[in-house]
Structures are given as structure tokens and as C-alpha cells.
N, C-alpha and C positions, 0 to 999 in steps of 0.2 A: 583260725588262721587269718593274716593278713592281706590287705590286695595282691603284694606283690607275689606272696608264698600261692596264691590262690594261681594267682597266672601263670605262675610257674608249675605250679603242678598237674592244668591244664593245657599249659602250651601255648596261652593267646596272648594278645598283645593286650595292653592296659584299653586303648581304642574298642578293643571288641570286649573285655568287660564290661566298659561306660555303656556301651550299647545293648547291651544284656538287660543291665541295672533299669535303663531309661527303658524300656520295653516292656519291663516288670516282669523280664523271665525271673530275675534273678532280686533278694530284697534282704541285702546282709544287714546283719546289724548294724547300728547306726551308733559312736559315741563319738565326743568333741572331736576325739583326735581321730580316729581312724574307722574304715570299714571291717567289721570281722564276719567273718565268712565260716557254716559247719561244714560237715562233715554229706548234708543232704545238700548245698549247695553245692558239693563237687560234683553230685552225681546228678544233679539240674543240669550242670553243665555239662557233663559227658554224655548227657540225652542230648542236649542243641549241638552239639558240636558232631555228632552221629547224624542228625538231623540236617546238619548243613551240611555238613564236608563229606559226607557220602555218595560217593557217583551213586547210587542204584536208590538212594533217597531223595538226593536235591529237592529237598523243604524249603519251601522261602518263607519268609518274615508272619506273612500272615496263617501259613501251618505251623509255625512254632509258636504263634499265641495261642492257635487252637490246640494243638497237643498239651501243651502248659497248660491252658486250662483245665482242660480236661485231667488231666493229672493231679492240679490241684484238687478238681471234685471228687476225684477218686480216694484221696487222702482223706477228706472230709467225711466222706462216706465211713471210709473206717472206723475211723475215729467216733462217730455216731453209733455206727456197731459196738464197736466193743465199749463205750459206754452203754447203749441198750442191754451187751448181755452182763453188764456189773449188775445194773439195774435189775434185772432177771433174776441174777445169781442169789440178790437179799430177798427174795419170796420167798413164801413157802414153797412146796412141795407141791400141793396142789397147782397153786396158781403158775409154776414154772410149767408145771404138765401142761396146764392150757392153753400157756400164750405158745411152748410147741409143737403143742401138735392142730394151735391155727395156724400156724405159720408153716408147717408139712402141709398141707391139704392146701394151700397157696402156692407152693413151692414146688 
């Protein structure tokens, strides 16, 4: 989607996506012409926007780089994960038995 369809389906002004973008909550795709925006950027933004405009949260600027951050880590982790257990998956038998049941006795 586009900037404007983005704003609108979030509800903020063009002013508070610039300010998302510039803060590196938010990193749409970039071509000549225009910004496009998925489906996981909506919901980037429906976390800051819970994050700020919530009386019972009131987040400021520098807990919504740390929650974002951390959010990214936690993606990356995954991602690491389920790469590790592809990588798992093409062993044998054996070797899958081992790495878990190190990984149980860790765990």
C-alpha cells in the first residue's frame, strides 16, 4: 500500500508517518516514485500507536525505540530458529536425536 492508503488505514497524519520513518520505527519500501508500505508495517504501527496514544501506556519516543528494537530482535531470533530447525531437519536420525536432547537437558 501506499503512503496515503497507509495513513488512512491508520488514522495519522502524513506529519506522524514522516516521523515514524525518520526514527526508523517504520522502513517502507523505497522506489523512484513512491513509499510502499506491507502488511507488517500496519501492524508496526498499530504497536506505536497503542504505545503512544494509550493513557495507561504513555510511551515516549525513547520506549518506542526500545520496544521496536526489541521487537526487531525477537523477529530475528525466529527467523534464526526456524532456520536452525530446517537445518536440523536434513540430518540424520541420529544426529537430530542429539542436538535434542542437548538442547532438553539445557532447557
Amino acid at each position: 500500500m501506499n503512503e496515503l492508503e497507509f495513513c488512512l488505514k491508520l488514522k495519522i497524519d502524513a506529519a506522524a508517518l514522516a516521523m515514524w520513518i525518520e526514527q526508523g520505527w517504520l522502513v517502507p519500501d523505497t522506489t523512484e516514485l513512491e513509499q510502499q508500505f506491507r502488511e507488517a508495517d500496519v501492524a508496526r504501527g498499530q504497536l506505536i500507536l497503542v504505545m503512544t496514544r494509550d493513557m495507561d501506556m504513555g510511551v515516549n519516543e525513547e520506549g518506542v525505540d526500545l520496544v521496536m528494537e526489541l521487537v526487531d530482535q525477537l523477529h530475528s531470533l525466529r527467523r534464526t530458529m526456524q532456520d536452525l530447525m530446517a537445518a536440523n531437519d536434513q540430518q540424520d536420525e541420529e544426529t537430530q536425536f542429539k542436538i535434542f536432547h542437548s538442547v532438553d537437558r539445557h532447557g
